[in-house]
N, C-alpha and C positions, 0 to 999 in steps of 0.2 A: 660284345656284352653291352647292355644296356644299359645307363648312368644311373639307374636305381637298383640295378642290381649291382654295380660298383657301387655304392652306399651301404648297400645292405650287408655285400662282403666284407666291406672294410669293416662296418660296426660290428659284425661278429669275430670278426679276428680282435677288435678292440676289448671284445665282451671276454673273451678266450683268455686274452693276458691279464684279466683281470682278476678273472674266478681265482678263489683261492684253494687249493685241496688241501685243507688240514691234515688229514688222514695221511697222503704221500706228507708232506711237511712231519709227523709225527714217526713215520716209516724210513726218513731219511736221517732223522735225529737219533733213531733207536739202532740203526746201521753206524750211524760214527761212534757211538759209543759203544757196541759191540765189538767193534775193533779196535776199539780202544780196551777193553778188557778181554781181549785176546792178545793183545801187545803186553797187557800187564803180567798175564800168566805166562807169554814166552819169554819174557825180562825175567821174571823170577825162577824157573828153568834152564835160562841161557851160561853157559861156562864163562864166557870173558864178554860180559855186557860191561858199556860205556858208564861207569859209575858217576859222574858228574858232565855236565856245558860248562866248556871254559867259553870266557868272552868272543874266543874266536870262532868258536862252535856259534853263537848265537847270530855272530855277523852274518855266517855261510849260511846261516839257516834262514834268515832275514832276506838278503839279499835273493838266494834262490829262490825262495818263496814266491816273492815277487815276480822275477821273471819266468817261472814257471806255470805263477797262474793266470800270464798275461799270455804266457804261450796255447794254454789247456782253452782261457777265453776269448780268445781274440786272434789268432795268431793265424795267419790263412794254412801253413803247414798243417794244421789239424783241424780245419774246417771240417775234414771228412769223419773225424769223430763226434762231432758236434750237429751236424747234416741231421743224423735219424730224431731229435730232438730241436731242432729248431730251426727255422724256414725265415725266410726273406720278402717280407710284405710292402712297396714301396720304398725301398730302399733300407728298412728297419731291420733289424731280426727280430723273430718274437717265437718264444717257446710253442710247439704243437703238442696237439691233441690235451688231453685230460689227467687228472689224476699225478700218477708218478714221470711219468711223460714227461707233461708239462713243470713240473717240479724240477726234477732233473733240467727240463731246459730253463731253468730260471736261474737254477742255480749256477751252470756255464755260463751263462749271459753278465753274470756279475763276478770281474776276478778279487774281489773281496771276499766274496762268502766263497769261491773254489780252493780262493788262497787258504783259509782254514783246512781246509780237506789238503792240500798239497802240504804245508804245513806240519799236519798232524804224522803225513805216511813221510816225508822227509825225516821226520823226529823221531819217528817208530824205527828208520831204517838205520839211523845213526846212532843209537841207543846199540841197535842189533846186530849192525855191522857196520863200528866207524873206520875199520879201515878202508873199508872200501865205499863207504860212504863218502867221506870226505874228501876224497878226489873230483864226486861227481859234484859234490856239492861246491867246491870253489871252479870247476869249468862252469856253472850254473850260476854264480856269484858274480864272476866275470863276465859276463853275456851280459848281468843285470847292469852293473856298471856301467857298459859299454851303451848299452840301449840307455842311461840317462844321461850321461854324454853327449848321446846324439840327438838326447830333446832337451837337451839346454843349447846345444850349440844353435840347432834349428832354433830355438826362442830367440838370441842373439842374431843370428842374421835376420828372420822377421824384423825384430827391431831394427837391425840398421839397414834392410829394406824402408821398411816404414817412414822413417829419419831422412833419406834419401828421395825419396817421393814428397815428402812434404820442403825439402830443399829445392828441389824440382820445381815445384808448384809455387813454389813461392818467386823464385826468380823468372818466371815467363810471367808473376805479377811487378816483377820490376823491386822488390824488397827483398830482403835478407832475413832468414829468419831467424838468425842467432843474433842481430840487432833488435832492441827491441826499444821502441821510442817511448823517451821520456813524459810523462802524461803533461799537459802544458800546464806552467806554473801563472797561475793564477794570485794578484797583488791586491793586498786590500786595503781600498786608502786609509791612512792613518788620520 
């Protein structure tokens, strides 16, 4: 391939992620909310639906939320649901094709905006079935914990990586770096 036509490819994949399709954007709004009042009439239908969120309902809900929509956006286990909507350009992902397509791949691409959709069916299903919700929902809780855990812990040794390389570096210059020299005092005749 020719350096101008790598140009041109890339600018229209750039042009691609840009377009916006109102219409899908309008089609996927009017979809959560349809489900969202089909939740309402099986709630008001339901024999032994969840009459109130205690605090701990909120935490499970929170928690799972999170690692759930890190898993639905990012998580290589489910790349292959994510595959028919969005491709791999120079190392990027970027939504394919047009319309609701691309919508949909926008919306995987960001686990903020899928965490609402995960969110929503987490909330609808413990509403409709907390006992058996809740079990899934604190294994899911637990996973998120643990995956924060392990990117604090990774922050911490980064840093005392870091801390150590600049210890390093300081003593093959002959100084200490946790010494730090007095600025010279300067006297001013009286």
């Amino acid at each position: 391939m020719a350096h101008d036509e790598k140009i041109e490819e890339r600018s229209t994949n750039q042009t691609r992620t840009t377009e916006r399709s109102y219409s899908s954007y309008a089609l996927l709004i009017f979809l959560y909310n349809l489900i969202f009042g089909g939740f309402l009439l099986l709630y008001r239908k339901w024999k032994h639906p969840l009459d109130s969120l205690t605090a701990l309902d909120l935490c499970l809900l929170g928690l799972a939320t999170l690692r759930a929509s890190k898993l639905v956006s990012e998580d290589e286990i489910t790349s292959g649901l994510r595959e028919p909507v969005l491709e791999e350009v120079d190392g990027r992902k970027i939504p394919q094709g047009h319309g609701l397509r691309q919508s949909l791949g926008k919306l995987l691409l960001c686990p903020t905006c899928t965490g609402a959709w995960v969110a929503a069916f987490f909330t609808y299903v413990l509403y409709l079935f907390p006992r058996y919700a809740r079990p899934f929902l604190a294994i899911m809780a637990a996973s998120s914990i643990s995956q924060t855990g392990d990117a604090l812990l990774s922050l911490v040794y980064t840093e005392r990586d870091l801390i150590l390389q600049r210890k390093e570096k300081a003593q093959e210059r002959g100084s200490h770096p946790s010494i730090k020299r007095a600025p010279p005092i300067i006297s001013r005749p009286s």
